[in-house]
C-alpha positions in Angstrom: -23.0 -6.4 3.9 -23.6 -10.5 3.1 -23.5 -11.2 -0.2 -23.9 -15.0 -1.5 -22.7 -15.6 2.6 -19.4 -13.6 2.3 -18.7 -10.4 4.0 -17.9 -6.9 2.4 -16.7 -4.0 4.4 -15.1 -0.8 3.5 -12.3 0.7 6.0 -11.3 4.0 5.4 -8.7 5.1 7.6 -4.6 4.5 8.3 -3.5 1.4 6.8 -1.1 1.3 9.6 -2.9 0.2 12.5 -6.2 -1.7 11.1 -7.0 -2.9 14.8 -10.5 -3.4 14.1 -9.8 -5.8 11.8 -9.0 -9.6 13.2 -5.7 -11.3 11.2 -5.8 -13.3 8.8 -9.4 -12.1 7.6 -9.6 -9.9 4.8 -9.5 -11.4 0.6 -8.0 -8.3 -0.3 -7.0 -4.9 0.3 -6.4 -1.9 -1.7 -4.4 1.3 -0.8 -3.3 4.7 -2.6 -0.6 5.8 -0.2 0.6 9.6 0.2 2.8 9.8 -2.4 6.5 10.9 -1.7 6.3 14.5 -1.5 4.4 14.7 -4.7 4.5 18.7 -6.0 1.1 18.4 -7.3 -0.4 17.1 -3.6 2.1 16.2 -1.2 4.5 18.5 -1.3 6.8 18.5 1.9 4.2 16.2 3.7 7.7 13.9 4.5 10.5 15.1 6.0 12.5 12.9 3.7 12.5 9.8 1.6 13.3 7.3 4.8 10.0 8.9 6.4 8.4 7.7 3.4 9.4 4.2 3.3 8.7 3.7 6.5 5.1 4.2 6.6 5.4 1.8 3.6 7.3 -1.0 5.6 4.7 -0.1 8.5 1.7 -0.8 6.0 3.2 -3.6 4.6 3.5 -5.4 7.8 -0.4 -4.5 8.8 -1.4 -5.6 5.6 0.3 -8.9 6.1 -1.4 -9.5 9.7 -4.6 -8.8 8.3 -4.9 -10.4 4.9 -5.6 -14.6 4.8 -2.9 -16.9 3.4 -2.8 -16.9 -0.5 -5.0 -13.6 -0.7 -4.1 -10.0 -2.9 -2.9 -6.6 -2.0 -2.7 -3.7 -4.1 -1.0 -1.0 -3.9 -1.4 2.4 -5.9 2.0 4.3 -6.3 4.3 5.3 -8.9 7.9 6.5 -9.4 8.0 10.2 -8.4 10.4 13.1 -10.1 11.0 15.2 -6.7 13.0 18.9 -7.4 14.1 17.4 -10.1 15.4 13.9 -8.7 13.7 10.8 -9.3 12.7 8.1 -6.4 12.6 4.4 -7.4 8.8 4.2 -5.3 7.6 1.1 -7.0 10.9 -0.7 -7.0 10.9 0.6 -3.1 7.5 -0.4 -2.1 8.1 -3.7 -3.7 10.9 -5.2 -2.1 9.5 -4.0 1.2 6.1 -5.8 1.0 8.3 -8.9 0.0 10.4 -8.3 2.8 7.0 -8.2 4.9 6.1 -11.6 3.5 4.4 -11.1 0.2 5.3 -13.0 -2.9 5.8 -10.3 -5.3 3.1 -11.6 -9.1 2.8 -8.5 -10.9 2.8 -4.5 -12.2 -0.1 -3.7 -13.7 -1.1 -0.6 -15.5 -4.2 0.7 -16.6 -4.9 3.6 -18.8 -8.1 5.0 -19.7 -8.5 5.5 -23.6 
């Protein structure tokens, strides 16, 4: 789709391997991983918590091929309380996308009222 003479396109698929997608192209990308073994959707879909993170450190680095210099990626995810032990995600999934590259500028949350 052109709009105003910029591009808009949708992928749906494994933010893992986005070879369709040339680097250094996309404004911004948004993604709702799995989330870590979640008993309400994901329950046992990882082996274990190291599985997990490195799918995120995997996305992370995709993301960082494909997005241009000085552009936004958001990421959907939230701590997660596991048989009763709880994983740091966010803290997690932060400091590997700035290992990736990224400059870490915000948390945001939304609620709906």
């Amino acid at each position: 789709m052109n709009v105003n003479n910029t591009w808009h396109k949708i992928v749906i698929g494994d933010a893992r391997k986005m070879e369709e997608i040339e680097s250094g192209t996309v404004h911004l990308m948004i993604t709702s991983p799995p989330y870590f073994n979640a008993p309400f959707d994901y329950k046992g879909f990882f082996k274990d918590f190291d599985e997990f993170l490195k799918l995120m450190e995997d996305v992370a680095e995709e993301t960082y091929r494909v997005l241009s210099k000085g552009r936004i990626a958001c990421v959907n995810c939230d701590d997660m309380l596991v048989n009763g032990e709880k994983y740091p995600i966010v803290a997690d999934v932060t400091k590997i996308f700035m290992r990736a590259g990224f400059k870490y500028r915000d948390k945001i949350i939304w609620l709906i009222g």
